[in-house]
C-alpha positions, -999 to 999 in steps of 0.1 A, spaced: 374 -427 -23 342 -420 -36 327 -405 -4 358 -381 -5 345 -370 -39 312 -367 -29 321 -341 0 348 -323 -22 316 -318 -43 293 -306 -18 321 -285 -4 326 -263 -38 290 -268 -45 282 -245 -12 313 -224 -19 298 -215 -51 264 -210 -36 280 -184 -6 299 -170 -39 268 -167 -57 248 -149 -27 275 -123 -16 277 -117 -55 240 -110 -55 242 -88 -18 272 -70 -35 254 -61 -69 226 -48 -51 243 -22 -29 244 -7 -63 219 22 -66 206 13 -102 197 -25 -86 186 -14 -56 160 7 -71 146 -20 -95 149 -50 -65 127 -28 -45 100 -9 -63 100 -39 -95 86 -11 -116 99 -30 -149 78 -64 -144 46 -57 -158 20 -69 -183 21 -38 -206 31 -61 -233 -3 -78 -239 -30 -55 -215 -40 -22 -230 -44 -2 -197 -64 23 -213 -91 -6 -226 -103 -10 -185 -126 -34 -205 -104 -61 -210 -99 -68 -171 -135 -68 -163 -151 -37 -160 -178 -26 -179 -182 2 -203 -166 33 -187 -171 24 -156 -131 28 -148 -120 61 -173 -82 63 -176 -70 99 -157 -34 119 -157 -22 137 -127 8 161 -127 35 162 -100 50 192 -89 82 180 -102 66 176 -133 58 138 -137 28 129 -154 8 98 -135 -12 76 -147 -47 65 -130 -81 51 -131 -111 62 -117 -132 33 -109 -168 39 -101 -187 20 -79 -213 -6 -94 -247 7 -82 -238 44 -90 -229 30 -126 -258 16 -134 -279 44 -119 -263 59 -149 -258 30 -174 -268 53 -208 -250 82 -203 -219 63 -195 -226 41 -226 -230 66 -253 -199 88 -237 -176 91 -265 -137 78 -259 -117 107 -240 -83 105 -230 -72 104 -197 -61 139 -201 -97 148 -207 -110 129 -176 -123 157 -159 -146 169 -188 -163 126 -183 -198 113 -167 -173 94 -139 -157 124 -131 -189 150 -125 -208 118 -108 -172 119 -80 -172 157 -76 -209 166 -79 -228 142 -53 -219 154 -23 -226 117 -8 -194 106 -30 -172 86 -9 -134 86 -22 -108 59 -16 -76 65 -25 -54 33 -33 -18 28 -32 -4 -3 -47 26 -23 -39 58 -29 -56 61 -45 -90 34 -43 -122 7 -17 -129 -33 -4 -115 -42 -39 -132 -19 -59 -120 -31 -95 -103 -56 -89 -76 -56 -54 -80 -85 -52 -103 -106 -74 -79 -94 -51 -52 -110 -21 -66 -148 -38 -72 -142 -53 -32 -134 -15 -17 -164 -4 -26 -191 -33 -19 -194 -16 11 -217 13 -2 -217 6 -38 -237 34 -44 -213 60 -30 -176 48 -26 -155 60 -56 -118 40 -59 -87 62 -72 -60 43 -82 -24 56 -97 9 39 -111 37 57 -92 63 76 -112 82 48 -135 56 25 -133 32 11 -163 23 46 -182 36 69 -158 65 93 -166 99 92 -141 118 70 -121 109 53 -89 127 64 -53 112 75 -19 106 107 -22 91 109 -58 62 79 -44 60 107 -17 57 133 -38 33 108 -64 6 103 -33 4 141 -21 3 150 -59 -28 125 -60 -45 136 -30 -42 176 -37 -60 168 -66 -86 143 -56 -95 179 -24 -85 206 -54 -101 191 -82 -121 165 -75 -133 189 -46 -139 158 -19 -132 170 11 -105 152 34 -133 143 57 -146 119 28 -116 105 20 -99 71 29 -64 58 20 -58 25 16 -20 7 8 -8 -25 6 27 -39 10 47 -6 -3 18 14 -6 17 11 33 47 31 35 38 60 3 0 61 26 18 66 60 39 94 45 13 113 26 -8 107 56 18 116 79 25 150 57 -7 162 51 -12 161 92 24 180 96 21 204 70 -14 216 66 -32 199 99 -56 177 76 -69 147 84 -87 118 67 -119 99 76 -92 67 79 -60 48 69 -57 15 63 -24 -4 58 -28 -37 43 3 -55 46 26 -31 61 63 -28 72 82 -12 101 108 1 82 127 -13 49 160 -21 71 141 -42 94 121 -57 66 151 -66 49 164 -88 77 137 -115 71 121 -106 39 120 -135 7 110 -123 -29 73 -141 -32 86 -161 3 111 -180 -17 147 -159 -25 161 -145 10 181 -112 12 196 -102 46 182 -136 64 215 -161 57 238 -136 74 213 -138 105 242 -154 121 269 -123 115 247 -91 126 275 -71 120 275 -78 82 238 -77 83 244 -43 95 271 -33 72 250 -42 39 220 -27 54 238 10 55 239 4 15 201 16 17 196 46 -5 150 40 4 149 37 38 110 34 44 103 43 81 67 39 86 69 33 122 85 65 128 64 83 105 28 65 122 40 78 151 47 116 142 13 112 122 -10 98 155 9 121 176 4 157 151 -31 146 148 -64 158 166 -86 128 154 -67 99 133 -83 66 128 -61 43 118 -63 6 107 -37 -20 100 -46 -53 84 -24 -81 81 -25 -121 71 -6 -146 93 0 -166 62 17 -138 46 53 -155 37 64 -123 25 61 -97 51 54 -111 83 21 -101 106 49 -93 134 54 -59 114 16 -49 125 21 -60 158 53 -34 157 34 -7 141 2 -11 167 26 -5 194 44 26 174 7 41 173 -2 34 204 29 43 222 24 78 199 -9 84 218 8 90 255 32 124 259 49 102 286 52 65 265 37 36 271 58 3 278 42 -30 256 31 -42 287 10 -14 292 -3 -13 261 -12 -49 267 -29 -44 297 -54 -18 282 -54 -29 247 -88 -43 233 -89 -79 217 -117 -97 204 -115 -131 189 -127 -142 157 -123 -176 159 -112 -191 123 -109 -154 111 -85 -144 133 -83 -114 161 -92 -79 160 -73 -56 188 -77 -17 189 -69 13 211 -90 42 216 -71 74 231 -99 96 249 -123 81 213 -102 107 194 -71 89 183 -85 49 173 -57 25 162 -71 -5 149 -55 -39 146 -67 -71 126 -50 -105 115 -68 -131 94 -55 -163 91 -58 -165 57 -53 -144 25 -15 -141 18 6 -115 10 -19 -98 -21 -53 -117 -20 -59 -107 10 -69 -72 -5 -98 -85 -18 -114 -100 13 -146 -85 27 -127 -73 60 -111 -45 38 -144 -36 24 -156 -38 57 -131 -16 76 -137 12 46 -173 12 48 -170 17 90 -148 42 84 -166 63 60 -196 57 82 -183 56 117 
């Protein structure tokens, strides 16, 4: 009697748990949930960090000044400026007695004439991934590590995409799109660094907003960057979906693994699609000279290091008119082993189009951002 009780309990137990999880699938087919399950842009620490007080997360003095950037659309984004730690205190007084601007005002500050003026001023643009603010967990470590690499030269440029922390609008593909091109017509227009000297960096769902504005700049105008570095990156959200846990722990597509055609059906509910793969591609293939890098951790529990590996072949595949088969690719490929700190693989088409490829064994899904083989791929970059 009593162990017919006990599986009439686990049975409603896991009937309410299936109920539960087709519940959650269901709600977020929804448009208003999908957007917020995806980008996060509501989860932040706005309620007790003062963004526009760079002070409070470590920085010193106006060394990171607060910036605006207008869309085309007409959103207003939010940034910071953070300047590198040898340039700042080559500059310590003036910086100090600089009165308080706003971040409208950013291009009448110290920071902004020591970026445009020095013509050995190295820019990195940063795109962030879903969830919080510029300041959000490693982020602000992130910044100081990007530019150990010539802290006397590499600038970091950082901005909340629309909806996010102090920036106007609401999040969706094609506004982040639109948020990065916005960003990098000003740091060429106004800023007046040349592409040449510029390097974009994105982790996790900056990957995909870096691949795009990347990928558009090639297309539309034919420029091209000094680099590209995905930290973290995806194939495409669909795919992603399929395996992906929120922080490795809540599943979303993976328990319908065994019914495909389900898996297929709530995928098609997609309004952000996120194809980087195709979009690396088109952007190797459109461009004269790219130099592309992806980084990944093989501890990352929330986006796998198999995505890399897929996007490697994407880029390499892009760099033959006639395709190249992965076991081509293997054949030629480049691998060198680093032992505890992974593997580095590349592919060099005619030393014009380099595709890069590195897994470390360690560093996660976020921390890894701040690890020296980031700062390292920047600096090679800028000085190749």
């Amino acid at each position: 009697m009593a162990r017919n009780i006990s599986l009439k309990q686990a049975y409603w137990f896991l009937a309410a748990c299936g109920a539960l999880y087709i519940t959650f699938i269901s709600v977020l087919c929804t448009s208003w949930a999908q957007k917020h399950a995806l980008y996060v842009h509501k989860l932040h620490t706005l309620w007790w960090h003062d963004l526009n007080k760079p002070e409070q997360f470590g920085f010193l003095k106006n060394q990171v000044r607060p910036l605006h950037i207008t869309t085309p659309d007409g959103e207003v984004l939010y940034g910071w400026h953070v300047l590198p730690i040898a340039k700042y205190i080559s500059n310590e007084d003036s910086l100090i007695a600089e009165r308080n601007i706003s971040a409208a005002q950013f291009t009448g500050s110290v920071g902004f004439d020591l970026l445009s003026k020095d013509p050995t001023s190295r820019l990195v643009i940063n795109f962030h991934g879903n969830a919080g603010t510029v300041a959000q967990g490693w982020r602000t470590d992130a910044y100081r590590s990007l530019s150990s690499g010539a802290p006397d030269r590499i600038h970091v440029l950082a901005i909340d995409y629309r909806g996010f922390g102090l920036s106007t609008g609401t999040p969706d593909e094609q506004g982040l799109i639109t948020d990065g091109i916005a960003t990098v017509q000003w740091a060429i227009d106004v800023a007046r660094i040349p592409p040449q000297r510029i390097v974009l960096v994105g982790q996790s769902l900056g990957t995909a907003v870096a691949a795009a504005v990347a990928e558009h700049f090639v297309r539309v105008s034919k420029v091209e960057f000094a680099g590209v570095v995905l930290i973290a990156p995806f194939s495409d959200m669909p795919t992603l979906l399929l395996t992906y846990s929120i922080k490795g722990l809540i599943p979303i597509l993976s328990p319908l693994r065994p019914y495909p055609r389900l898996q297929r059906f709530f995928s098609g509910f997609l309004r952000d699609t996120w194809n980087t793969s195709s979009r690396i591609a088109n952007l190797v293939r459109k461009s004269q000279k790219v130099n592309l890098h992806l980084i990944h951790s093989k501890d990352d529990f929330e986006i796998s290091w198999k995505h890399s590996e897929s996007l490697f072949y994407a880029a390499a595949n892009a760099t033959s008119t006639s395709g190249l088969s992965i076991k081509q690719i293997e054949a030629v490929k480049l691998r060198r082993d680093l032992h505890e700190g992974g593997w580095l693989e590349s592919w060099n088409s005619d030393g014009m189009k380099k595709i890069g490829k590195q897994i470390v064994r360690y560093g996660g899904h976020n921390r890894i951002t701040t690890y020296p083989c980031i700062a390292r791929t920047v600096q090679q970059l800028f000085e190749p």
